[in-house]
GUNU-413889 format. One record per atom (N, C-alpha, C, O): residue in one letter; x, y, z. Coordinates in steps of 0.05 Angstrom, whole numbers, plus 5000, padded with zeros to 4 digits. Example, Ala and Ser with C-alpha at 12.3 -4.5 7.8 and 13.67 -1.06 7.14 Angstrom:
% GUNU-413889
a526448865156;a524649105156;a526449345156;a528549345169;s525749555142;s527349795143;s525850015157;s526850235161;
This chain:
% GUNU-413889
x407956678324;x407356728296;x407057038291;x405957188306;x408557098263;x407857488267;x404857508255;x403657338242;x403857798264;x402257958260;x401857868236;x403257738221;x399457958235;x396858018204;x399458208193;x400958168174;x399258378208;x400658678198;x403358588188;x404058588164;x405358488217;x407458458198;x408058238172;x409758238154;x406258088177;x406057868148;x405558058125;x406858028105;x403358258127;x403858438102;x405058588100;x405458668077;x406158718121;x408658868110;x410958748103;x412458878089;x411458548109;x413858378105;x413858348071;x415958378057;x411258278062;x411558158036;x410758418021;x410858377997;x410058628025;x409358768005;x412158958005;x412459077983;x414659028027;x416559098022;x418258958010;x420459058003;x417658688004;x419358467998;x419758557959;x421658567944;x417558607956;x417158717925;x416659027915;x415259117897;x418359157933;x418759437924;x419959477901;x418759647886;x421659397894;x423759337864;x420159287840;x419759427821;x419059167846;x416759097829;x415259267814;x414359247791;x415159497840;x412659717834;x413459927811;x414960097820;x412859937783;x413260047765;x413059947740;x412560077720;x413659647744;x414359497728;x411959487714;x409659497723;x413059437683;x410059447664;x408859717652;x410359917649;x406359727646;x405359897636;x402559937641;x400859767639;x401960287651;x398860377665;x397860377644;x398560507624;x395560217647;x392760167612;x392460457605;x391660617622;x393060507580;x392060737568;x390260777542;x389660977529;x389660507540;x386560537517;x384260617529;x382160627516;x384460707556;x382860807568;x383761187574;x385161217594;x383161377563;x385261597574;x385661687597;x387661817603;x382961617619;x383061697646;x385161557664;x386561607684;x384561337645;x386561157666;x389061077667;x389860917684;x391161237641;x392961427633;x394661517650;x397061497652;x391661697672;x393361937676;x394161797708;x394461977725;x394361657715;x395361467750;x398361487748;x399761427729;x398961597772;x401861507776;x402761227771;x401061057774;x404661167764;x405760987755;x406560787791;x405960547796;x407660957806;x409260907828;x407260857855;x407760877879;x404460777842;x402360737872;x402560467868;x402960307850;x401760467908;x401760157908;x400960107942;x402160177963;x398359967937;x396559987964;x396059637976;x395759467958;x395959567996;x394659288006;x393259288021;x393059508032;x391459078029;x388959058048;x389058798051;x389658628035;x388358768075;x386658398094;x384558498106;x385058678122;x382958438103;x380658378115;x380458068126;x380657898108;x380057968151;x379457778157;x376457808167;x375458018176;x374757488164;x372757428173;x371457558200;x369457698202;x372557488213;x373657618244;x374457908247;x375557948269;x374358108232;x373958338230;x376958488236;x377158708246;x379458308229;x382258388239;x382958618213;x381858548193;x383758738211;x384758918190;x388358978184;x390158988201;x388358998161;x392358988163;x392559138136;x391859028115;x393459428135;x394359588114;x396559618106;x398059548124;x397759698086;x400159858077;x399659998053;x397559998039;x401760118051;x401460268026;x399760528015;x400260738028;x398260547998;x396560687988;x394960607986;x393860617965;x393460418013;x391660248024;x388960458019;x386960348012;x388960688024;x386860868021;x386460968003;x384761138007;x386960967982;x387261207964;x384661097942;x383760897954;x383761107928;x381361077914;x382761067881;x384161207867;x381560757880;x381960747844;x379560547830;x378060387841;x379860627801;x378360507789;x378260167782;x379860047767;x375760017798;x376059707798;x375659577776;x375959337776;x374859697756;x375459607727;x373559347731;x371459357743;x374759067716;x373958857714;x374058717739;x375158497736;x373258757764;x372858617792;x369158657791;x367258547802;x369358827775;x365958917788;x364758707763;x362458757756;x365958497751;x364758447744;x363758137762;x362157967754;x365358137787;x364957917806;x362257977815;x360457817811;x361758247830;x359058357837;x356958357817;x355058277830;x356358397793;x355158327771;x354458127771;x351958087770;x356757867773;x355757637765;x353157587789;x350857507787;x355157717818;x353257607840;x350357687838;x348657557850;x349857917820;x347158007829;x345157857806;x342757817808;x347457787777;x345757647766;x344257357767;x342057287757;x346157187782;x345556907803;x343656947817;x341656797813;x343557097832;x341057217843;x337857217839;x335957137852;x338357407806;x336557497795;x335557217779;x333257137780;x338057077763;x336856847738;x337656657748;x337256457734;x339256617779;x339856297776;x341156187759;x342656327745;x341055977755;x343055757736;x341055857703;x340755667688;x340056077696;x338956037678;x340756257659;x340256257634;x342856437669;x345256497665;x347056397647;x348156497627;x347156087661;x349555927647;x348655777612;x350055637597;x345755877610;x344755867586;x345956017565;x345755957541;x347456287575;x347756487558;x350956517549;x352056597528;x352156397578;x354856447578;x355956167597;x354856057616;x358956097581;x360155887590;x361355927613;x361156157623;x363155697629;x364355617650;x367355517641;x368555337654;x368255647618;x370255627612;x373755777606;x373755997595;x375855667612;x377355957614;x377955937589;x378255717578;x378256177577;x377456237557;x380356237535;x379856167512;x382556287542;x385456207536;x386456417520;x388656447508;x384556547522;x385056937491;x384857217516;x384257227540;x385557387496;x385757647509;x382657737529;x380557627522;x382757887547;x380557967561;x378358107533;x376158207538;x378758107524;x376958367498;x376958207468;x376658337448;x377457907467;x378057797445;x375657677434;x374357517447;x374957767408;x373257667391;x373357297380;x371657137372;x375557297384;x376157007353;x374256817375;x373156677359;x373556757396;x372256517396;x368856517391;x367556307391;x367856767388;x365456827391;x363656737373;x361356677379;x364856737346;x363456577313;x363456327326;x361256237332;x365356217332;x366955917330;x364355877343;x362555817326;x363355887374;x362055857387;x358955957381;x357355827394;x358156097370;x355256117365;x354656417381;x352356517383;x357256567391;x356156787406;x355256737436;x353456867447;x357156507448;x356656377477;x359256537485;x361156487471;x359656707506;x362356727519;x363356497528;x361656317530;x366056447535;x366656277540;x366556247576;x367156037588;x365556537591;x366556577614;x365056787627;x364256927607;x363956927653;x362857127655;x364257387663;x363357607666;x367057287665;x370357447672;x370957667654;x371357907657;x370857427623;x371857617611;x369257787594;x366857737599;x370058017573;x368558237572;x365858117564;x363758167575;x366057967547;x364357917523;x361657727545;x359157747544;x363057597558;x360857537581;x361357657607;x360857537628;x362357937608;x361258137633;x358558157617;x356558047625;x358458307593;x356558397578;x353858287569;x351958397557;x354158047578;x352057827568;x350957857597;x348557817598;x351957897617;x350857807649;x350258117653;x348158147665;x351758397645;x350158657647;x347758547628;x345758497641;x347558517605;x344658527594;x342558387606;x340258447602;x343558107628;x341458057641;x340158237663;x337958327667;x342758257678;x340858537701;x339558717690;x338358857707;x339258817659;x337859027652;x334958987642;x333559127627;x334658727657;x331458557648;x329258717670;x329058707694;x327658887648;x325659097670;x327159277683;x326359337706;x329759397672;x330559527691;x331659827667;x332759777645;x331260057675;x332660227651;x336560267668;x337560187689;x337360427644;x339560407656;x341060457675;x343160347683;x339460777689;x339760847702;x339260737737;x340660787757;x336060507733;x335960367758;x339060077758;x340760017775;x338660007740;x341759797733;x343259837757;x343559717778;x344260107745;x347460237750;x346960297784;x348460317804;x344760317780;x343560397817;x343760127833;x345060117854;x342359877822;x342959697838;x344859607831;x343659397828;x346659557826;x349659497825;x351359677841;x353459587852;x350659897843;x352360077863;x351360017887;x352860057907;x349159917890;x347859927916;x349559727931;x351059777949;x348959417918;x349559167927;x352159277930;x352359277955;x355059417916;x357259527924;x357759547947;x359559447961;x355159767956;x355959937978;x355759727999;x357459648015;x353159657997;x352659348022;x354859188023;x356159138044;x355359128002;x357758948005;x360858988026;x361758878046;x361659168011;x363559358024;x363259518063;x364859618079;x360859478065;x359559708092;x360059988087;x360460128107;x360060118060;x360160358060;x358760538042;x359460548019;x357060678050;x353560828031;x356961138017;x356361368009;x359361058018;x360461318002;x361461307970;x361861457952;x361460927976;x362360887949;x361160997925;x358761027922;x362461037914;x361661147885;x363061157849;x365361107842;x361561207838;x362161227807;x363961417797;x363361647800;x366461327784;x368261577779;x366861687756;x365461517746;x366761927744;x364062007721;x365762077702;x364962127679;x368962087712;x370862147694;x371961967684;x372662047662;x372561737688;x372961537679;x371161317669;x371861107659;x368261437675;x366861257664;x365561347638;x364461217621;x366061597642;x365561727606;x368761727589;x368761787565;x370061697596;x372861607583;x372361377570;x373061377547;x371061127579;x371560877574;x369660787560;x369960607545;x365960997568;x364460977548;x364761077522;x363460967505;x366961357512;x367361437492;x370061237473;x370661257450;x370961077493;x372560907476;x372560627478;x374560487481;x370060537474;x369960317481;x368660187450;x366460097450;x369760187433;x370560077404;x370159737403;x368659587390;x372059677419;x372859407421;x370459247433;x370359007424;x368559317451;x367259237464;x363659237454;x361959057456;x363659497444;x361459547422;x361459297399;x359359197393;x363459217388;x364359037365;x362958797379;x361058697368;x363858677405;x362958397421;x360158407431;x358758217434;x359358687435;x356158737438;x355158567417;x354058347416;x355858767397;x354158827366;x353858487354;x352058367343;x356758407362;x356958127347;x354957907360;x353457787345;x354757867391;x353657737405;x350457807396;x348857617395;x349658057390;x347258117388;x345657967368;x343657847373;x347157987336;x346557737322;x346557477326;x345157337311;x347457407339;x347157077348;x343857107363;x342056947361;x343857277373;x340857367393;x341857247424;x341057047436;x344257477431;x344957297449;x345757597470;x347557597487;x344357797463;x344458027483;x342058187469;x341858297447;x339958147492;x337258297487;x335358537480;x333158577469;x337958717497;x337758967502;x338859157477;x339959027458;x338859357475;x340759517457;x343759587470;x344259667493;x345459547452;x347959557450;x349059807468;x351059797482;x347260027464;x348760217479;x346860227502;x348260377516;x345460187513;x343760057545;x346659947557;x348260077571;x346859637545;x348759477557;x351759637558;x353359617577;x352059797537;x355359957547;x354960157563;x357260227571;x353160317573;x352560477590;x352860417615;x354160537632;x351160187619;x351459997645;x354859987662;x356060067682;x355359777633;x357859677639;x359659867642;x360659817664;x360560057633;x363360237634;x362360477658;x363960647666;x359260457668;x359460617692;x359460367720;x359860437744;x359160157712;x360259967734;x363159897733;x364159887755;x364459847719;x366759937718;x368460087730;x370559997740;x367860307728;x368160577738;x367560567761;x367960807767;x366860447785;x365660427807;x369060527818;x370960417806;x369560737843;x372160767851;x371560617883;x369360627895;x373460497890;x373960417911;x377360377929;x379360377915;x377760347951;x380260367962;x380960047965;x379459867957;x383560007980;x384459657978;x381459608002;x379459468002;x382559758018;x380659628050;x377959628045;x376359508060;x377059788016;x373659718012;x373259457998;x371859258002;x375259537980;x374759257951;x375558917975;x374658687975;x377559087994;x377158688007;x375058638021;x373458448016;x374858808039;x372058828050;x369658718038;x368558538051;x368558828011;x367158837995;x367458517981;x366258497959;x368458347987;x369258047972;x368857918000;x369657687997;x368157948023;x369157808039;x366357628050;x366657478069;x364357638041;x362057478033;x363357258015;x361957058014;x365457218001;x366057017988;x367756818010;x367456578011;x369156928023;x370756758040;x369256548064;x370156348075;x365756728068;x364456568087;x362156458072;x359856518079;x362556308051;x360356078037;x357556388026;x355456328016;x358056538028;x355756738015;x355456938031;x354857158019;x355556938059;x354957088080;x356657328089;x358457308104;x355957498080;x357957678104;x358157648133;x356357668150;x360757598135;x361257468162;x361557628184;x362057548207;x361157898174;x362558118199;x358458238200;x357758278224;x356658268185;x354358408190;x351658228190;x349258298194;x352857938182;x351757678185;x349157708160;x346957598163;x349857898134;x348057908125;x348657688098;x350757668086;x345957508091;x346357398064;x346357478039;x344357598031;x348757438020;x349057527999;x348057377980;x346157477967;x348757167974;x348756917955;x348356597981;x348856598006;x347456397964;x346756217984;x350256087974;x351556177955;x351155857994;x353755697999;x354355587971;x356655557966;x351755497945;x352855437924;x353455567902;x355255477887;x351955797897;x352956067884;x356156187891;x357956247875;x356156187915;x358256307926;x360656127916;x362856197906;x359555857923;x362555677915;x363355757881;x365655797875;x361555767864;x361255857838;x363056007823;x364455967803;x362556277842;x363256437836;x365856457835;x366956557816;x367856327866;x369656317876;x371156137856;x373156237845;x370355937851;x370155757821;x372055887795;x374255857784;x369656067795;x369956257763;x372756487771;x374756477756;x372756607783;x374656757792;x376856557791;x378356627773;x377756327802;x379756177807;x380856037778;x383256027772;x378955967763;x378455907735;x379656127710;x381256077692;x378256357715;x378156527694;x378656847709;x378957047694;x378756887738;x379957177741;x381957367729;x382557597733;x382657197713;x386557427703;x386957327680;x389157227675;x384757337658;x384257297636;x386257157615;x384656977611;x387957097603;x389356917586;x391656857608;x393056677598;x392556917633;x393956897650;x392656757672;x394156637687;x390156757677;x389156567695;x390656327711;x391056327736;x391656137691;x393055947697;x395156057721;x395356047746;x396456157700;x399956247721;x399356317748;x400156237770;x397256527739;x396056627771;x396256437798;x397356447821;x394356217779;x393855977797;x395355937804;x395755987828;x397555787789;x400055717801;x401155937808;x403055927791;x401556117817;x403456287835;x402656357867;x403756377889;x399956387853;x398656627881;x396156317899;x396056267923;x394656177874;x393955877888;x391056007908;x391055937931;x389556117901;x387456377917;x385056347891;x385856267869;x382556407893;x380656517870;x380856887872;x380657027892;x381156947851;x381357227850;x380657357825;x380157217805;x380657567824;x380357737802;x381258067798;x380558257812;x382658077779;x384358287776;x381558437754;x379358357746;x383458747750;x381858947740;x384559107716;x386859107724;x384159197695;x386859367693;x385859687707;x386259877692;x385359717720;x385659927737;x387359867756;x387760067771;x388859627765;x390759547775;x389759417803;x391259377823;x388259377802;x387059227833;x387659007823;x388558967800;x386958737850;x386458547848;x385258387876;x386758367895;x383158297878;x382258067897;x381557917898;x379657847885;x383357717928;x382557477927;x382857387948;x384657477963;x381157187957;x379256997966;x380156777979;x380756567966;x380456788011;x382456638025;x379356458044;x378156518065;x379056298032;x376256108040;x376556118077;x378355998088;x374856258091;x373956158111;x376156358128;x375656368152;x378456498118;x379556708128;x379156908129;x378757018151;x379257048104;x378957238091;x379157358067;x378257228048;x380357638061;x380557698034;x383257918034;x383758048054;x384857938007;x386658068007;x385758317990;x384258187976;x385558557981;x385658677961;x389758777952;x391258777972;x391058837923;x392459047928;x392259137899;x391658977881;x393059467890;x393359577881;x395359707871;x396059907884;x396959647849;x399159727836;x398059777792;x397359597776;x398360067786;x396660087765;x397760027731;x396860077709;x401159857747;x402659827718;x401859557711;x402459377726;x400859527696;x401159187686;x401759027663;x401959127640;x402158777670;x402858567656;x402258507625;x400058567617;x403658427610;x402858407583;x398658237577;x397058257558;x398458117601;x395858017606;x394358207617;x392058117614;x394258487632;x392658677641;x392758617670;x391258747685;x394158437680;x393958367710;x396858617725;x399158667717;x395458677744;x397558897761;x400658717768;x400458507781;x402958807761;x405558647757;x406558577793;x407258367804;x406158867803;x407058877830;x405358727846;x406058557862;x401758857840;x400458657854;x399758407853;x397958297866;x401858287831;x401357987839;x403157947850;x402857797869;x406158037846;x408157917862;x408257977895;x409657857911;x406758187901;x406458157930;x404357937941;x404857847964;x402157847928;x400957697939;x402557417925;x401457197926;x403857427918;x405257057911;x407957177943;x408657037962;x408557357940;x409857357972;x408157247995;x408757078013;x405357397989;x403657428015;x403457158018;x404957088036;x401856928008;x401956758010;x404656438011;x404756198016;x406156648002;x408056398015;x409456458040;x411256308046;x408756668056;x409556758082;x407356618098;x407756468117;x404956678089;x403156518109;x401756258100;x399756198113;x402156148087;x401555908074;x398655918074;x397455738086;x396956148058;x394056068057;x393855898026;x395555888009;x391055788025;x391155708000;x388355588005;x387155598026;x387455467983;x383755347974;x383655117996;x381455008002;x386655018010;x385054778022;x383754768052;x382554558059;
């Protein structure tokens, strides 16, 4: 059987033609300015095997992944008392879409997409100012990952706090329902400097790979989340990771994961490991174009999948 290694090199050369394809998010202006032509992969296995390519090192912004770590720390914190605020549902509209929020009473439909990242940042900000927030969220990062270097891009996270229009609107709206506690700009402060969190492919898989062993980090044997949180989460990601595209995902790539438009994406190989990759043009859905088609390679070279 080949290599970790050559299984990913095999499939991430397989989709060179890919890498470009689409368009790098620019309602954000920092995130604008990325080469068009990067494109990084990572494995992390349970068992501590490692397999790179690409621009496997290079540091980018994880956008909407961090909102997997979020959720984790808010399970944590509120337990099932979370799912009071925000649904378990995929949501079938844009990542940033208002129209279901009246309909519903101001319930997200999901903790994926923005409107319930924001409902689950306003819970971690219970007793907490914003500044400790943004601290334990980076923290749990770094633990997660094994690395005290990770950090906050400050350039991109004041880019995204000065244009974040769209998101202020899903605050403000949710707030009337009485369904985000805090003040509006608390909760966007939080969020667009977690956001902003930069990381490389080999951190961000790393950093997920507590999901592949029932909660546990399997390489430092430390507990993250207990076996039913974890399944949850893995759940929600599989459900609702790749926001009005979710579905297709499923059917292509068949993994729980979660993309970012900063162009990452990871996902969640139960009891193996974890893939990250990084390509920053994307899909009319905000999902990285290249990095999904290398992991719908990756996985039909090695036949992983949920079962």
């Amino acid at each position: 059987m080949p290599s970790l290694q050559t299984q990913l090199d095999l499939a991430c050369q397989s989709i060179q033609h890919e890498i470009g394809v689409g368009k790098v998010a620019d309602y954000i202006p920092a995130l604008a300015q990325v080469p068009a032509d990067k494109f990084g992969a990572a494995i992390v296995t349970v068992t501590g095997e490692k397999a790179l390519f690409g621009d496997s090192q290079e540091y980018f912004s994880i956008q909407s992944i961090s909102k997997v770590f979020a959720l984790t720390a808010s399970l944590n914190l509120h337990d099932k008392k979370i799912w009071d605020r925000v649904g378990r549902e995929p949501s079938g509209n844009a990542f940033n879409s208002i129209v279901q929020l009246e309909k519903e009473g101001g319930i997200p439909r999901n903790p994926l997409i923005n409107a319930g990242a924001l409902v689950v940042t306003d819970s971690l900000l219970e007793s907490k100012t914003t500044e400790d927030c943004t601290a334990h969220l980076l923290k749990l990062v770094r633990q997660l990952a094994d690395n005290d270097s990770i950090a906050i891009n400050s350039e991109v996270a004041q880019s995204e706090r000065e244009t974040a229009h769209r998101n202020a609107s899903l605050a403000h709206f949710m707030q009337s329902f009485g369904n985000l506690k805090r003040t509006v700009s608390d909760v966007l402060d939080v969020y667009c400097q977690q956001c902003a969190i930069a990381m490389n492919c080999e951190q961000l898989a790393r950093s997920a790979l507590y999901l592949a062993s029932n909660g546990t980090d399997p390489l430092t044997k430390t507990h993250i989340v207990d076996e039913e949180r974890a399944r949850r989460i893995n759940a929600m990601m599989m459900l609702c990771g790749h926001y009005d595209a979710s579905g297709d995902f499923a059917h292509r790539v068949g993994l729980p994961g979660k993309s970012g438009v900063g162009g990452g994406i990871v996902v969640v190989i139960p009891d193996i490991g974890t893939v990250a990759v990084w390509s920053p043009c994307l899909n009319v859905n905000g999902n990285s174009h290249a990095g999904t088609a290398a992991l719908e390679a990756l996985v039909r070279a090695t036949n992983w999948n949920v079962l």
